[in-house]
C-alpha positions in Angstrom: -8.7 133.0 282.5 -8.6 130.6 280.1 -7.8 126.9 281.5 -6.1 124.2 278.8 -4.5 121.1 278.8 -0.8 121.7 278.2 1.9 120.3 276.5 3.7 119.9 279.6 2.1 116.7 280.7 3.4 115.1 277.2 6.7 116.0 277.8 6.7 114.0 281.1 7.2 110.9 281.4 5.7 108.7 284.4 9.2 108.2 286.1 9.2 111.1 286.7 6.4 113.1 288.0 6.6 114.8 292.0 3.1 115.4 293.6 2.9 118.0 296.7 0.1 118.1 299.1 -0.2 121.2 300.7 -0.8 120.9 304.7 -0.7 123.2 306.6 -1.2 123.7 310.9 -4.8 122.4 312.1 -4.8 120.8 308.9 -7.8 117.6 308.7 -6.2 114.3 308.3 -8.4 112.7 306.4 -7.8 115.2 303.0 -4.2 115.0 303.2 -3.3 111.8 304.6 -6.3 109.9 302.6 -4.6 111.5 299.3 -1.4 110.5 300.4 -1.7 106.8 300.2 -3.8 106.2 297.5 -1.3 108.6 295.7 1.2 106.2 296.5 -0.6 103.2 295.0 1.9 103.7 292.0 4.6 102.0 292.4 6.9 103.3 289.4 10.3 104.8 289.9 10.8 108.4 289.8 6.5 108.6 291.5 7.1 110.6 294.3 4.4 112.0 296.4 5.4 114.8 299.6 3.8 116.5 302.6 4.4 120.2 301.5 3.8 122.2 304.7 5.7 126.0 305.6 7.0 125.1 308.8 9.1 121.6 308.8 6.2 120.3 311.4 2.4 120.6 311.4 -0.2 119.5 314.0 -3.7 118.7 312.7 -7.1 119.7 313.8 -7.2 116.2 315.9 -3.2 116.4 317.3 -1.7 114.3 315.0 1.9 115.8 314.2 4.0 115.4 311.0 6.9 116.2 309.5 6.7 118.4 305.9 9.1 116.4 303.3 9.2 119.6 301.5 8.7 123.4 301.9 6.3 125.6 299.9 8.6 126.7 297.6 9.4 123.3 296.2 6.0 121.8 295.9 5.1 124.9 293.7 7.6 123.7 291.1 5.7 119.8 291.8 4.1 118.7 288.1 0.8 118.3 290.9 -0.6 120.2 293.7 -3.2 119.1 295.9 -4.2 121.8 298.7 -5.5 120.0 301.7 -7.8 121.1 304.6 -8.4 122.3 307.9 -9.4 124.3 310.4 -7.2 126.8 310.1 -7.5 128.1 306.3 -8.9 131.3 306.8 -5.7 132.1 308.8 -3.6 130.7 306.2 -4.9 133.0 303.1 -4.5 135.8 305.4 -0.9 135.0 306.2 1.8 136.7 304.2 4.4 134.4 304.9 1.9 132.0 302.6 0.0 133.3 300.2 2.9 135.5 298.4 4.8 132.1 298.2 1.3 130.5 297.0 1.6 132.5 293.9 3.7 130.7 292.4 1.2 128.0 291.3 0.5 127.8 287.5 -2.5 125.6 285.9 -0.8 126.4 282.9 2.2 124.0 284.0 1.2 121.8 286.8 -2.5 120.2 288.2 -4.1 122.1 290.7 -6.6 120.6 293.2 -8.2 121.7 296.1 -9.9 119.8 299.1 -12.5 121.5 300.9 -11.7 124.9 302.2 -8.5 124.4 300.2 -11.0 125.7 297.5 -10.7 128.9 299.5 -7.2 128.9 298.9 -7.2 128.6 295.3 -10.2 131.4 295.1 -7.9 134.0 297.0 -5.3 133.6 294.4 -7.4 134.3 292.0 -7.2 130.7 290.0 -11.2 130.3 290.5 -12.4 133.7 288.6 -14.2 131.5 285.9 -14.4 128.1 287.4 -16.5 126.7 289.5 -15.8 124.4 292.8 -16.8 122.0 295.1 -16.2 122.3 299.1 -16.8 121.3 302.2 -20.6 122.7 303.8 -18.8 124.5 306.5 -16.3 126.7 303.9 -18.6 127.2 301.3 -20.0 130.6 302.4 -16.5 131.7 302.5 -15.8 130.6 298.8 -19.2 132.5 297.8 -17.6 135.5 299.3 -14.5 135.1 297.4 -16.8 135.3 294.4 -17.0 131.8 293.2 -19.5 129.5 292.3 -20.1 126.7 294.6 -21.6 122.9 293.7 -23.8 121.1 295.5 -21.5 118.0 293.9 -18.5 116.2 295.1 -16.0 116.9 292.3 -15.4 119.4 289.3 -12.6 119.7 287.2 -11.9 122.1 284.2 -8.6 121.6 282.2 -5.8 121.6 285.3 -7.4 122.6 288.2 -10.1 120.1 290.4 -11.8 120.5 293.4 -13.3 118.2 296.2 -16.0 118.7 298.9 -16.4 116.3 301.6 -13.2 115.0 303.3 -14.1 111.3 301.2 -14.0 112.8 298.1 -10.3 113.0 298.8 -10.1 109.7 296.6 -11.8 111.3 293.9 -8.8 114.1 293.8 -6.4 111.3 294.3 -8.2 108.9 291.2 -8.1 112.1 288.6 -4.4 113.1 289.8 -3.6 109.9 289.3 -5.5 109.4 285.7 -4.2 112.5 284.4 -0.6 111.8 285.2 -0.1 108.2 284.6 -3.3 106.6 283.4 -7.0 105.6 283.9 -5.7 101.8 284.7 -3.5 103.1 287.4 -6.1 104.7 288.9 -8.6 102.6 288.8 -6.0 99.4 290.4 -5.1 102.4 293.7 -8.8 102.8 294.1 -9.4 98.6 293.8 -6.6 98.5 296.6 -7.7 100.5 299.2 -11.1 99.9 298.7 -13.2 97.6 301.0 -13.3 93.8 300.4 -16.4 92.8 299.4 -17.3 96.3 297.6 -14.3 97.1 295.6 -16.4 97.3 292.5 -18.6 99.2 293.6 -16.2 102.0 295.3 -13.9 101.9 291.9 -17.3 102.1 289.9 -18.3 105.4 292.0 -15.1 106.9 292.0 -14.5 106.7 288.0 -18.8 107.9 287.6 -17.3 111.4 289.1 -14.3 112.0 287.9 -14.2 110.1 284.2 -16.6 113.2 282.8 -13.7 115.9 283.4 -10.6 113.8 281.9 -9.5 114.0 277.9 -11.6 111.5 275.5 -8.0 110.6 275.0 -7.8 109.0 278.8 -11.3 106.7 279.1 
């Protein structure tokens, strides 16, 4: 599979651009809840950012409940998908009330990313047959299985799809979402916000070394 940048980004504009994050039950809060409010850093109309989950309430690995703003169905018609954690993904790319729905993800018209073992979801739909991905320690062995190739790095991103390892590098999905659907500047002012005082330079500095070498000359 062949992975490009398509035409579908220019025909966008920024007011109007709908980010899902997949989470699902047992989910870990720190990859979708992290994502979440950088994400929403951009304050332009038409910027939306949802909690995608199938079931209209999820419970995370720690007992913190939300509510889903949308179902699955929806946020595979989102311009961005980001496929959060937890401890329960092996049960969710085994479920077939999920993964058939799953299926409707297309690199070809929308960003893919995967956190952790989100990775794992992404590999059993067959969107990692020629990429490689980052994950979390604990899932990697699982990815392997799926036959991918696993780095021992933070992020990787090829054309539309992006994947994270470490429940931090959540803001390194959230900074290359965020770059290839508005712009470098926008991402670079969400990181300076939610970054500590006193080391805002230094965490904007780190965040743009990993992610800057997989975004279009066009966008740095």
């Amino acid at each position: 599979m062949t992975i490009r940048r398509s035409s579908w980004i220019e025909r966008r504009t920024v007011r109007d651009m709908h980010i899902a994050i997949l989470t699902f039950d047992g989910y870990n809060e720190l990859d979708s809840l992290v994502a979440l409010g950088i994400l929403n850093r951009v304050r332009e109309p038409g910027w939306r950012v949802s909690i995608a989950s199938p079931t209209a309430r999820v419970r995370s690995m720690n007992g913190v409940t939300i509510d889903a703003a949308i179902d699955l169905d929806e946020a595979c018609t989102a311009d961005a998908v980001i496929v959060g954690s937890g401890s329960k993904t092996r049960e969710v790319v085994e479920d077939p009330a999920i993964m058939p729905v799953l299926r409707g993800l297309d690199p070809d018209r929308q960003l893919l990313a995967a956190q952790c073992s989100g990775a794992l979801v992404l590999a059993k739909l067959g969107l990692l047959a020629d990429v490689p991905a980052c994950t979390d320690l604990i899932t990697k062995p699982w990815v392997v299985a799926a036959g991918v190739e696993v780095l021992d790095q933070p992020f990787f991103a090829r054309g539309n799809l992006a994947t994270a390892g470490g429940c931090l590098a959540s803001t390194y999905l959230a900074t290359w979402t965020i770059a290839r659907l508005h712009s470098l500047e926008a991402a670079e002012a969400a990181m300076h916000y939610v970054a500590p005082v006193g080391e805002k330079d230094e965490y904007v500095t780190r965040a743009l070394r990993n992610v800057t070498p997989y975004l279009s000359p066009a966008l740095t």
